[in-house]
N, C-alpha and C positions, 0 to 999 in steps of 0.2 A: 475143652470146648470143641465143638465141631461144626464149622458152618460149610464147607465141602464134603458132601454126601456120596458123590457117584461123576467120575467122567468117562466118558467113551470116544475114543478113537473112532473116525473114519472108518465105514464101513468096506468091505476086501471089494463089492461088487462096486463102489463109488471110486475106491482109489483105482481101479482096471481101468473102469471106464473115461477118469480123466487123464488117465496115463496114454491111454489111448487117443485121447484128445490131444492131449500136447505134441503127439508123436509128429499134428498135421500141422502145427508154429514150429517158430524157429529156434524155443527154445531148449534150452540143452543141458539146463539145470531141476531135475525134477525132487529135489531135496523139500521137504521131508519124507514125502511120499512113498521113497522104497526102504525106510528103515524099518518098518511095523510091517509090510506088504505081505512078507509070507509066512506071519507067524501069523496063529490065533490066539487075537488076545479079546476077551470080555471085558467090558466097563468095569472100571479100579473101583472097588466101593474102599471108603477112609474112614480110616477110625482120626482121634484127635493127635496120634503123631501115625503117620502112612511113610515106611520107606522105602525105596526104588534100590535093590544092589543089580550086581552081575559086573560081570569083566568089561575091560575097555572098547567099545565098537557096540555095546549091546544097547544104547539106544536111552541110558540115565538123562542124560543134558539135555536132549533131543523132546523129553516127553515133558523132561521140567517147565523146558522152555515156554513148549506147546500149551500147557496148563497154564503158565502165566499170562502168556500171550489172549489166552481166553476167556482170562480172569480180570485181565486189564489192571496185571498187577506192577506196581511200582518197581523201575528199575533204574540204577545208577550208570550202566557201563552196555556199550552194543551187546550182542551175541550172532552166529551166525544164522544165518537165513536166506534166501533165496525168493524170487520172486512167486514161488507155490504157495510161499509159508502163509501167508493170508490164507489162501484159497483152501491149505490143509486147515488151519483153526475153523472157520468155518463153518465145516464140515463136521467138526467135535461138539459134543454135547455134554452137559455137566447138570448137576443137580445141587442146590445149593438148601441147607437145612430152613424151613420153615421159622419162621420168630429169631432168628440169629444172624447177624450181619457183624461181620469184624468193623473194627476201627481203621485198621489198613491190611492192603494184600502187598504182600512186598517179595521180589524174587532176590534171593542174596548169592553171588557168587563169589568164586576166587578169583576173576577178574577185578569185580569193584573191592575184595579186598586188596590184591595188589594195586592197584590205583590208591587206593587210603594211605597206603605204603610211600606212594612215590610223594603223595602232596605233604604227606608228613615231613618227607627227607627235604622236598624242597620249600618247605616252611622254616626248616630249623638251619637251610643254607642260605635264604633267606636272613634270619635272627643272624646269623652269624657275619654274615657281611654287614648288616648294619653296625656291629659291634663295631666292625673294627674301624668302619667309617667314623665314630663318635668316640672313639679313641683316639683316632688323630686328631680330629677337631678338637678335641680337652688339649691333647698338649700344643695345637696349631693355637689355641687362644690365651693358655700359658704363656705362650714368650712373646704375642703381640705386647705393645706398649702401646698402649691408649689410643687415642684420637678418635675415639668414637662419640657421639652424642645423640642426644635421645631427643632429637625432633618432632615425630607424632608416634602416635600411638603404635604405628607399623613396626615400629622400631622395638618397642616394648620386651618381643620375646628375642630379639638379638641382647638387648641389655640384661634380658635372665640369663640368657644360656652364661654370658660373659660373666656375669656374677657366680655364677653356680662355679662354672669352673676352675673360679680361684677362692671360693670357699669348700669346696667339695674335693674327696679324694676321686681320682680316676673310679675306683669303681664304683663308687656312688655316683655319679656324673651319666654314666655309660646305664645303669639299671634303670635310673631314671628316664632314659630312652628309647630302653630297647624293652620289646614284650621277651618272657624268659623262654627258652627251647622245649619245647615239647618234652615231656619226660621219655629220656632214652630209653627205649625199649626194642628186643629182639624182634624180629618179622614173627615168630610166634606170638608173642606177647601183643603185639598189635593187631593181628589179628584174631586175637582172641577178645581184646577190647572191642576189635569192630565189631565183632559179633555181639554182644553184650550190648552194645550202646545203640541196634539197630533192631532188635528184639524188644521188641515193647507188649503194652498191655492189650488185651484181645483182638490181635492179631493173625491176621492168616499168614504163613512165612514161608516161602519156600528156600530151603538149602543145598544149593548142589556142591558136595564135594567140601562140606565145610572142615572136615581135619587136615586138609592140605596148609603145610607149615603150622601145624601141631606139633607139641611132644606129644608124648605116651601122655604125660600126667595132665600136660592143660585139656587133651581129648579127654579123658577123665571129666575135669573140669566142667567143662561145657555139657560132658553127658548131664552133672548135674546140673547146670543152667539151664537144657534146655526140660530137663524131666520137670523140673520147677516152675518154670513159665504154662506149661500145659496144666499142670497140678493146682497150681494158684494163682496165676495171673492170663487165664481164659483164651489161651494161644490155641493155635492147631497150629501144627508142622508135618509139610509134606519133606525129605529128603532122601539125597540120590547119595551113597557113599559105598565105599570100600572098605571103612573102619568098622572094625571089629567091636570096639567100644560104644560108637555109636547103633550098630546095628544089637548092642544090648538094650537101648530104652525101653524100660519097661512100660509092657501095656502096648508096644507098636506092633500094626500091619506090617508085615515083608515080602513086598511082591519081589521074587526071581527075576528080571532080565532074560536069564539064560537058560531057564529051562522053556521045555514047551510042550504045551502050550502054558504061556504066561501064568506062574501060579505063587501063591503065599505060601511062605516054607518056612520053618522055626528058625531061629538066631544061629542052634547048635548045628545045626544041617547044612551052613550056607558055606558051598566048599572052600572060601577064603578063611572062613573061621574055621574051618576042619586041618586048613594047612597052618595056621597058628597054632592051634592045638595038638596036631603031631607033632609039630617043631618042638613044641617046648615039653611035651611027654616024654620023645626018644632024648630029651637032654635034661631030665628029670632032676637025675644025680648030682648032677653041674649045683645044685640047689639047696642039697642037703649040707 
C-alpha cells in the first residue's frame, strides 16, 4: 500500500536565508538545518517499502525523524531536536496518495525498544518481589495460632488468605497472588516481539535502525514480517538501516545517504553490502 507519495526537504535558498537569520538571535543551535545544507537532494518519491542507508553522520535519524515529525506520527520515546526543528518541518512539503489514509502513522525506534526492555525487567522485578513477599506471609500465617475472628465483611479476605494458607501448598498459595513473569526472553528476542506487536494493519511505519539487537537469523525473520505486512496486510514502510538483510526487501526504493547528490542505488551496490560480500567471497573456502 502506499499512502506517502513525495517529501521534500527545505529548499538551499530558505535554509541560507534562515541561517542567516538566526546568526542576528542568540541562538546557537541551528540543528537540523546544516545536516541536508550542502548536499543536493530532490524530493524522496516512496514506493510502499522506501529505505534510507549510508554511514553514521550521514543524516538516516535526522530525516526519519523529520518525516515523522510532519506526519504527526505516533511516538513512544523523545528524540533529539532543537529549537529549529519546528521551524525546519515546516518548511518540508509531502504529498500524501489520494483515496488512502493509513489507520496509523507510527515512528519506531531503538530507543522505545530499549525502553520496552527496561519495563519488562522491571515488571518481572517487580513479580518477583512480590513472590517473595507472599512467601513469607504463607509461612508468617502457618505458625500464627488463631485468635482471629471474622467481624464484618472487611475481614472476609484476611480469613481467605488464612484459610488458603493452611490448605494450600506454598506454591499454590504464592501463584495465586502473584501475576506469572514475563516470558524470559533475550534483548533480541524482545525486541523482535516489539516489533511484531507494534506493526499492525494498514499502517504507515517508520523504522530507524530496527536490526539493532538482532541476530543474523531474527534479521532474517523480520525481513519476512516486514515483506508480509506490505504484501498482505496494507503497510507502507519507510526505514533507515545498515543491514544488509533488510536492505534486501524485495520491491524496496534505496535512497544512498552518502552519495551525491542524493540518489537510489541497487541493494548489490550499497558499499556496506559490497563489504559483506567480499568478506565472505575471499573466505569462500572456509565453507566448502
Amino acid at each position: 500500500m502506499l499512502y506517502l507519495k513525495r517529501f521534500g526537504l527545505p529548499t538551499v535558498d530558505h535554509m541560507e536565508q534562515y541561517l542567516n537569520y538566526i546568526k542576528l538571535t542568540c541562538v546557537n543551535n541551528d540543528y537540523p538545518y546544516r545536516v541536508f545544507l550542502e548536499r543536493e537532494v530532490e524530493p524522496f518519491e516512496f514506493e510502499p517499502i522506501t529505505m534510507f542507508c549510508g554511514g553514521n553522520g550521514s543524516g538516516k535519524t535526522t530525516l526519519l525523524n523529520v518525516i515523522a515529525q510532519r506526519l504527526g506520527a505516533v511516538r513512544d520515546s523523545s528524540f533529539n531536536r532543537s529549537s529549529m526543528f519546528d521551524d525546519y518541518v515546516a518548511a518540508c512539503k509531502h504529498d500524501m496518495c489520494f483515496g488512502t489514509r493509513p489507520d496509523e502513522i507510527r515512528i519506531i525506534t531503538s530507543d522505545d525498544v530499549f525502553d520496552f526492555m527496561l519495563d519488562m525487567r522491571a515488571y518481572n522485578d517487580g513479580v518477583d518481589n512480590a513472590r517473595e513477599e507472599h512467601m513469607a506471609e504463607f509461612f508468617r500465617t502457618r505458625r500464627s495460632n488463631g485468635g482471629f475472628r471474622l467481624n464484618s465483611m472487611e475481614d472476609y479476605e484476611e480469613l481467605k488468605r488464612r484459610n488458603d494458607a493452611r490448605r494450600l501448598t506454598m506454591s499454590r498459595y504464592v501463584k495465586m497472588r502473584v501475576p506469572p513473569n514475563v516470558k524470559s526472553r533475550s534483548n533480541g528476542e524482545s525486541a523482535y516481539a516489539f516489533f511484531t506487536s507494534k506493526i499492525l494493519e494498514n499502517g504507515l511505519y517508520l523504522l530507524d535502525e530496527p536490526e539493532n539487537s538482532l541476530s543474523a537469523e531474527l534479521q532474517a525473520e523480520l525481513l519476512q514480517y516486514l515483506e508480509d505486512a506490505v504484501r498482505f496486510f496494507g503497510c507502507q514502510l519507510i526505514i533507515s538501516t545498515h543491514s544488509p538483510f533488510l536492505l534486501s526487501l524485495r520491491g524496496a526504493r534505496i535512497y544512498s545517504l552518502d552519495t551525491e547528490p542524493i540518489k537510489t542505488v541497487r541493494w548489490q551496490d550499497i558499499p556496506a553490502v559490497r563489504t559483506y560480500y567480499d568478506f565472505f567471497k575471499s573466505n569462500s573456502r572456509r565453507f566448502e
